[in-house]
Every structure is written in structure tokens, then in C-alpha cells.
C-alpha positions in Angstrom: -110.8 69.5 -44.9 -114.3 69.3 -43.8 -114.7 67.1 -40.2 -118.3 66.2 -39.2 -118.2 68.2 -36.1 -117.9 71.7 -38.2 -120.3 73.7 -38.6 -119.9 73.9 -42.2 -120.4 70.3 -42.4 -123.5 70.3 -40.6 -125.0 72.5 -42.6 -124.2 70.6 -46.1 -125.5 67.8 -44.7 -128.5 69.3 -43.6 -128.6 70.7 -47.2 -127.9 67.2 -48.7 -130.7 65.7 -46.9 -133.1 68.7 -47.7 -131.9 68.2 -51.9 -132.3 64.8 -51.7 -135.8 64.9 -50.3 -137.0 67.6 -53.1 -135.8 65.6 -56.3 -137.8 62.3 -55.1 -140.7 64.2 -54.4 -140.4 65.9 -57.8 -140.0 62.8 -59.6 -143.0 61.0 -57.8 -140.4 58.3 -56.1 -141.4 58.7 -52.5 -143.3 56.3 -50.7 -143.9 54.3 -47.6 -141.0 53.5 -45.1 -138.9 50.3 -46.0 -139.9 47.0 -44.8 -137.5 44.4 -43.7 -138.6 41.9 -46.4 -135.3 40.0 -45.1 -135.3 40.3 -41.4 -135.1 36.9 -41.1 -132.1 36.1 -42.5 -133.2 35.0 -45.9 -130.3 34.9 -48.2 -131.0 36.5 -51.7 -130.1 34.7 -55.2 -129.5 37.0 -57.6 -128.5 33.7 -60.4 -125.4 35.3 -61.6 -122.6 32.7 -62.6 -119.6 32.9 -64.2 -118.2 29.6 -65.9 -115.1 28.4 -64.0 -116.0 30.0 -60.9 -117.6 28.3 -57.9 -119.7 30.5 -55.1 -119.1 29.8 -51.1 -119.6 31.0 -48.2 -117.2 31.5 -45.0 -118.6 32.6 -41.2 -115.9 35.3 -39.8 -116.5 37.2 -36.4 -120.6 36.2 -36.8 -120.6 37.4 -40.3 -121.1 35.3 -43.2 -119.2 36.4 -46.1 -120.0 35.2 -49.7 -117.4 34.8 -52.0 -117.4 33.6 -55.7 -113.6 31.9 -56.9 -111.7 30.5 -59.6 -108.6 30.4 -61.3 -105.3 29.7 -59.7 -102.3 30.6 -58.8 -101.5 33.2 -55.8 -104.4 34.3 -54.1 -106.1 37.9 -55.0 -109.1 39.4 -53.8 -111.6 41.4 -55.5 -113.7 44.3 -52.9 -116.1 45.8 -54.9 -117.9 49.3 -53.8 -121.2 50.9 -53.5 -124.3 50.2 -55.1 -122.8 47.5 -56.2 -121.9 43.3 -55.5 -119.2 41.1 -56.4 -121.0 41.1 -59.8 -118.9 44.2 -60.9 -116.3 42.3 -61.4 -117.5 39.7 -63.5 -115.9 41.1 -66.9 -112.7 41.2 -65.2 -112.6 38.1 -63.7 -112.2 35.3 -66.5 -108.6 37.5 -67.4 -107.1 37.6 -63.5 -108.1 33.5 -63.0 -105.6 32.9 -65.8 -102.7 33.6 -63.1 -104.3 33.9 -59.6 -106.8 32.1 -57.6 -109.5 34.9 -57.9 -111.9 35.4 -54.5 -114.6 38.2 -55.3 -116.2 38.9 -51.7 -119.7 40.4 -51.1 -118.7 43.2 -48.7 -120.6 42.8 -45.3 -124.1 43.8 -45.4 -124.3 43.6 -49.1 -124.8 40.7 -52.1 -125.1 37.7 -50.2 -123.2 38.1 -47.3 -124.7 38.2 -43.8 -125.8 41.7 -42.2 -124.1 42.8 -39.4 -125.6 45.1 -36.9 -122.3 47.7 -36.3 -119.0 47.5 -37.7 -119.5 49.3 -41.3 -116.2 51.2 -40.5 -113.5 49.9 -42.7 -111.3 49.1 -40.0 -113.8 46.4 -38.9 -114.8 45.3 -42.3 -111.1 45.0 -43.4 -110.8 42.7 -40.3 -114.2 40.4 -41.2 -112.8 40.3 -44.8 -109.1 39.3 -43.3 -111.1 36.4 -41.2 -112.9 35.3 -44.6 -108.8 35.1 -46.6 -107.9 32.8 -43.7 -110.9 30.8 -43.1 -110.0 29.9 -47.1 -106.8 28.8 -45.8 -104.8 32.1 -47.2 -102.4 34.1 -44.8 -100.5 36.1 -47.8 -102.8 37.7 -50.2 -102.3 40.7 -53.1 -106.2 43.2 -53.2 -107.8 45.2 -55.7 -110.3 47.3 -54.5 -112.9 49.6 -56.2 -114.6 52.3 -54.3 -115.8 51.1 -50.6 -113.9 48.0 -51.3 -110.7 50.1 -51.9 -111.7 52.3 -48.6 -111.9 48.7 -46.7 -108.3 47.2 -49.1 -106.4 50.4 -47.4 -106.6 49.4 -44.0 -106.2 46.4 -44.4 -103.0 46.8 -46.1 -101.7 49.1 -43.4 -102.9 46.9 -40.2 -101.7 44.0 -41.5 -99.0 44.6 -44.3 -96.8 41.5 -43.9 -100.1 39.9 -45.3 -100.7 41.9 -48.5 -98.2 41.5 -50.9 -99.2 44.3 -53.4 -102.5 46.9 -53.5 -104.4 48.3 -56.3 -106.9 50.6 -55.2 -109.9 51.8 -57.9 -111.3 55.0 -58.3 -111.6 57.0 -55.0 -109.6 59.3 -52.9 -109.0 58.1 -49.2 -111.4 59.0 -46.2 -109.2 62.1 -45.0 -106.9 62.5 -47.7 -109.1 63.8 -50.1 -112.0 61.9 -50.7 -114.3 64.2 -48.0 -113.2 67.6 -50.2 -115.6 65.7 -53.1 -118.3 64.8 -51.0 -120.2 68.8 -52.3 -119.5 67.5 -56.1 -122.0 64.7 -55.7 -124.9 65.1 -52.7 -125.3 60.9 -52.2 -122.2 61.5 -50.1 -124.5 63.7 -47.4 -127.7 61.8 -48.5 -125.8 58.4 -47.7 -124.3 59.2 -44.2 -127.7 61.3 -43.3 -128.8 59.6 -39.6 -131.3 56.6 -40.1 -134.1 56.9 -40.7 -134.1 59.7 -43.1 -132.8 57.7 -46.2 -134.4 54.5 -45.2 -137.7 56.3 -45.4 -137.1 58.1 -48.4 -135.4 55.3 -50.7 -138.6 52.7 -50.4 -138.4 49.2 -52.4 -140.2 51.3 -55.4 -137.6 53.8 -55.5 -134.3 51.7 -56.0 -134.4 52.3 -59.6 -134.9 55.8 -59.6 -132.0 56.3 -57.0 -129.5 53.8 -58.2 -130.0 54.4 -62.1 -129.0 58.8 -61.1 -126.1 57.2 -59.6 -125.1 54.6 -62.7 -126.1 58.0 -65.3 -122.8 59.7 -64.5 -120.7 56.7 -65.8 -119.4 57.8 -69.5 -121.2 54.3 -70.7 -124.1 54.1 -68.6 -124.9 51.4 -70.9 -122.3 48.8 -70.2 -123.3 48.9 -66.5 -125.5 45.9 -65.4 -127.8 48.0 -63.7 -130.8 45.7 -63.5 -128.5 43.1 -61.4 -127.6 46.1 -59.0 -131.7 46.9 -59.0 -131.8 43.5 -57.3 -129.4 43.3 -54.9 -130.5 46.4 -53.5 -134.4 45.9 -53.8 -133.8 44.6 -50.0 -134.3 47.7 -47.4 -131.6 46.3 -44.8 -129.1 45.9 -47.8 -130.1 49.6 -48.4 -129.5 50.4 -44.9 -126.0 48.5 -44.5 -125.2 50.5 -48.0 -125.8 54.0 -45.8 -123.9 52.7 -42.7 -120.3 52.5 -45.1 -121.2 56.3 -45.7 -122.1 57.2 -42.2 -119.1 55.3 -41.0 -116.7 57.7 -42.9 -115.7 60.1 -40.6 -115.1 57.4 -38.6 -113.0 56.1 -41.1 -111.1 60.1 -41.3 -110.3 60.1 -37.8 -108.6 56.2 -38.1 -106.7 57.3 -41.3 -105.3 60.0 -40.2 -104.3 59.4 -36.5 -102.5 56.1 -38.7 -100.8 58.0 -41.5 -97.6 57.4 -40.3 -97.8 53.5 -40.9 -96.8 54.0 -44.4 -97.6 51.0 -46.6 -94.7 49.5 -48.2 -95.9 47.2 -50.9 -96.5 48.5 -54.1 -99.8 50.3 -54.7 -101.4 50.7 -57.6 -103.8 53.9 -57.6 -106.0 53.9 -60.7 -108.8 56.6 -61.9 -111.1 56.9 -64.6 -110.1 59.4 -67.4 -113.8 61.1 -66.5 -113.9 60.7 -63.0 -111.3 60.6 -60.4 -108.3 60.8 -62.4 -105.2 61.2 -61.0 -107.1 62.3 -57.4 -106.2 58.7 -56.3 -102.9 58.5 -56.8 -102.3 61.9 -55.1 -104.4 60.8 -52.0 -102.4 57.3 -51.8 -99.1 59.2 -51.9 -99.9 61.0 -48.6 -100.1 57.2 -46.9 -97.7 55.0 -48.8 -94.1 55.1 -50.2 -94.8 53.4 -53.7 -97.6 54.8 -55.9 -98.1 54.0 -59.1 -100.4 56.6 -60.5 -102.7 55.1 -63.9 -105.7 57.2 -65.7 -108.0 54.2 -67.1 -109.2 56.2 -70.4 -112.6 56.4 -71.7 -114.5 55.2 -68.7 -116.4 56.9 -65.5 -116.1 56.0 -62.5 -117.6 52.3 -62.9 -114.6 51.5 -65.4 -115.1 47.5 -64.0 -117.6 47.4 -66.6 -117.0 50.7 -68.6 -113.7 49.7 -70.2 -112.9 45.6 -68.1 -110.4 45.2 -71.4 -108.2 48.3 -69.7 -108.8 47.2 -65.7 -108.1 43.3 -66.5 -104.9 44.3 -68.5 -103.6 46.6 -65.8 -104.5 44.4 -63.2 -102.8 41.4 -64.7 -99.2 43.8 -65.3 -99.5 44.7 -62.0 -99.9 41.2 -60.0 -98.3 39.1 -62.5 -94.9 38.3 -62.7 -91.7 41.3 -62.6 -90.3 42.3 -66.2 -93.2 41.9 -68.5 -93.5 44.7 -71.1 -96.6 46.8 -71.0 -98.4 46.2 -74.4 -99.2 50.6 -74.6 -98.0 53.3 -73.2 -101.1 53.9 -71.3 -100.3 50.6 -69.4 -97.1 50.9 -68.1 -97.3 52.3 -65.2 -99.4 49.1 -64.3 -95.9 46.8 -65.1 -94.9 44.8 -62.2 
């Protein structure tokens, strides 16, 4: 495995930043440095709703955290990923309230939750996010977790694993068990964790489209993403910049992983990935770090499969935190039974 103090990763990233830098001067996108249009603390409203769900906000460790709930029934918490808000779950959503009290978060730094200054390492956002479940007035709670938010559900899970009940963790490898060997297949890896300012200076207000719409075109249905609400959300420059400090934090996030691999998890995980994506890379990561792994390929979808195929994730999700003994409907969804 790469480790950021090789020489071979130095030089990819150097390479990553020098790629990135040539394809948004090719396509006209570069511009002046960001401004910090909300510096001073203005909270963004993006007007999303969902009916039968109520937005909040909690302060945890002198963050706020936005969260959007409904439903009830056991508590389960929804951790969405990079470039993306607590919007990506919204087709999934109406299906899990049925049986659980649904809590979508806005990771730290992004949506509309506050903007910390450090602690983008996912041991520290696992810990604000733990803060937020019990300022709600929950101490036992089951996650799902899609991308960064899965990164954040995983130690969380291990640190505090009388507290999580069961995992399901969405389309990516874990930080030193895989997920660093994909980082050449896709150069917003390198770009992402280059050292500030480079991609703050590069990715300007005018260039959030160009950058984020790249990133949405290798989804199988492009289409069915809500790209336009992610356009927003990251059309602030410190959103951008707390979006890059999850990436730089990652080898951060290798060292904790693996000097912790031997606190196996032992609830149930659920490891999905996306027929043409990830595949069955997360469930071979998760098995390195817990004792039950139940591998599922979500089929016809890329790696946004929230929104490329929510029938699939809801109906999974729903077998896997609902109730012990219920038949899987297909084939393709039992290994999601409970």
C-alpha cells in the first residue's frame, strides 16, 4: 500500500495536482482564488424538504450539526459522502422512516452544519457526530454510511461498539485496507488532499460545476443525480475547503485504522457496492476489520447508487435493520436479510 511519506506517493500527488491543473486550464475553468462569501458564519438554505421530515440543529464539541428526521421506531443515522449533503438520501428516506426514527446529518463542514477549523479526520468527526446522537437523546443507534460518511460510520463503530447496534457501510474501501490502492484510478483523490491553497485556488466559485459535474459523469445514471442541489451546497469556498480537508485527512485516517485493526467490530456489517463501481472491494476491505460481513453488489448503479437505483438501497437497507427472519423479496437481496 501506498503511505504519504513514500516517495512514490509524493510523486503521484505531485502528478495529481500537476493533471488537475492542465484539464481546468484546458476547459477555460480557472479563475480568481476563492472568497470566503461565508466567513461570517452565515448558514446556507438550500430549500430542500422532504414531507414528514423536520430539520434541526444540535451544537456538539463547538460544532453545529444539522440534521433532517422523521419516522420512528429505533434510531438510524444516515452519513452521506463527498460532494454531497444529507440531500443524497432523500429517495431513500421516506422507505427507512416506515420502521426507524431516521436522522440524516450534514457531516461537519458541509450542508448546513457549522465549519470547524481541524478535526476532518474521521476519528474526530465520528466523535462530533456521536455528540449530535446523544444531544438527540440517543445512546444506542444502528448507521448507514455512504462514502466519507461510511469512512466516519467505521470508527465510530469500533470506538464505541456497545453503541451501534448494526453497520452498513456504502460504496468505499477503508482508509488502509484498500481504499488508498484506488486513489491512481481517479486523480480527485491526489487533487483533494493536495496542501491548501492549491485546490482552493484552482476550484473558484465559477468552477463548481465544471468540477463536481466530472465527478457526478462517472455514475452509470448521471441523470438521476441531483447535481444542481450539490452545485449549491458547494458554491461556498470554505464548504469547498472542509470538502479537501476529509481527503487530506486520510492518511491520517490509515495510520488510526490500522494501528486499531485488532478491535474487530462485532455487530453485523453490511458492506455494499455498486455493480459499476466498487463492487465487492467493500466487503473484502470490511472483512480485514470485522467478524461479520455481509458482502451485497447493488446492480445497475455507480457509485452514487443513493440516487442511481434508491428502490435497491432502501430495500436492502430496510432487510438489514428491520426485524430477524423476514424473507428477502430476490435473490439479489438476501444477503441484506437481517
Amino acid at each position: 500500500m501506498l503511505r504519504k511519506n513514500s516517495p512514490p506517493w509524493r510523486s503521484r500527488r505531485s502528478a495529481y495536482a500537476a493533471l488537475a491543473a492542465l484539464v481546468l486550464l484546458l476547459v477555460g475553468s480557472v479563475g480568481s482564488a476563492a472568497t470566503a462569501d461565508d466567513a461570517a458564519g452565515a448558514r446556507p438554505e438550500y430549500g430542500q424538504s422532504l414531507p414528514g421530515f423536520t430539520h434541526g440543529t444540535v451544537t456538539t464539541e463547538g460544532v453545529t450539526l444539522h440534521y433532517v428526521r422523521g419516522g420512528s421506531g429505533p434510531p438510524l443515522v444516515l452519513l452521506h459522502g463527498w460532494p454531497q449533503t444529507w440531500w443524497a438520501w432523500a429517495e431513500v428516506m421516506p422507505t427507512l422512516a416506515q420502521t426507524h426514527t431516521v436522522i440524516a446529518f450534514d457531516l461537519p463542514g458541509l450542508g448546513e452544519s457549522g465549519i470547524p477549523t481541524t478535526g476532518y479526520d474521521k476519528v474526530s468527526a465520528a466523535s462530533r457526530i456521536r455528540g449530535g446522537v446523544r444531544a438527540l437523546g440517543f445512546d444506542q443507534v444502528s448507521i448507514l454510511g455512504h462514502d466519507v460518511g461510511a469512512l466516519i460510520a467505521y470508527p465510530y463503530a469500533r470506538d464505541y461498539p456497545t453503541e451501534v447496534g448494526r453497520l452498513a457501510v456504502l460504496e468505499t474501501p477503508l482508509s488502509g485496507f484498500g481504499l488508498e490502492n484506488v486513489y491512481g484510478a481517479r486523480w480527485h483523490f491526489g487533487f483533494n488532499q493536495t496542501a491548501a491553497p492549491v485546490p482552493e485556488t484552482l476550484i473558484d466559485n465559477d468552477d463548481v460545476s465544471t468540477y463536481l459535474s466530472w465527478m457526478f459523469s462517472s455514475a452509470r445514471h448521471p441523470e438521476r443525480v441531483d447535481q444542481e442541489a450539490f452545485f449549491r451546497a458547494y458554491a461556498s469556498p470554505t464548504r469547498r475547503s472542509a470538502g479537501y480537508d476529509y481527503y487530506r485527512a486520510m492518511p491520517t485516517d490509515i495510520a488510526n485504522n490500522q494501528a486499531n485493526a485488532s478491535r474487530r467490530l462485532p455487530m453485523p456489517v453490511l458492506a455494499m457496492g455498486a455493480q459499476y463501481a466498487f463492487g465487492p472491494l467493500v466487503a473484502n476491505s470490511f472483512r480485514q476489520v470485522a467478524d461479520d460481513v455481509r458482502a451485497v453488489t447493488a446492480p445497475d448503479t455507480g457509485h452514487w447508487l443513493t440516487e442511481e437505483n434508491p428502490t435497491f438501497v432502501a430495500a436492502c437497507a430496510a432487510l438489514f435493520f428491520g426485524p430477524p427472519g423476514v424473507p428477502a423479496p430476490t435473490p439479489e437481496l438476501a444477503p441484506c436479510a437481517a
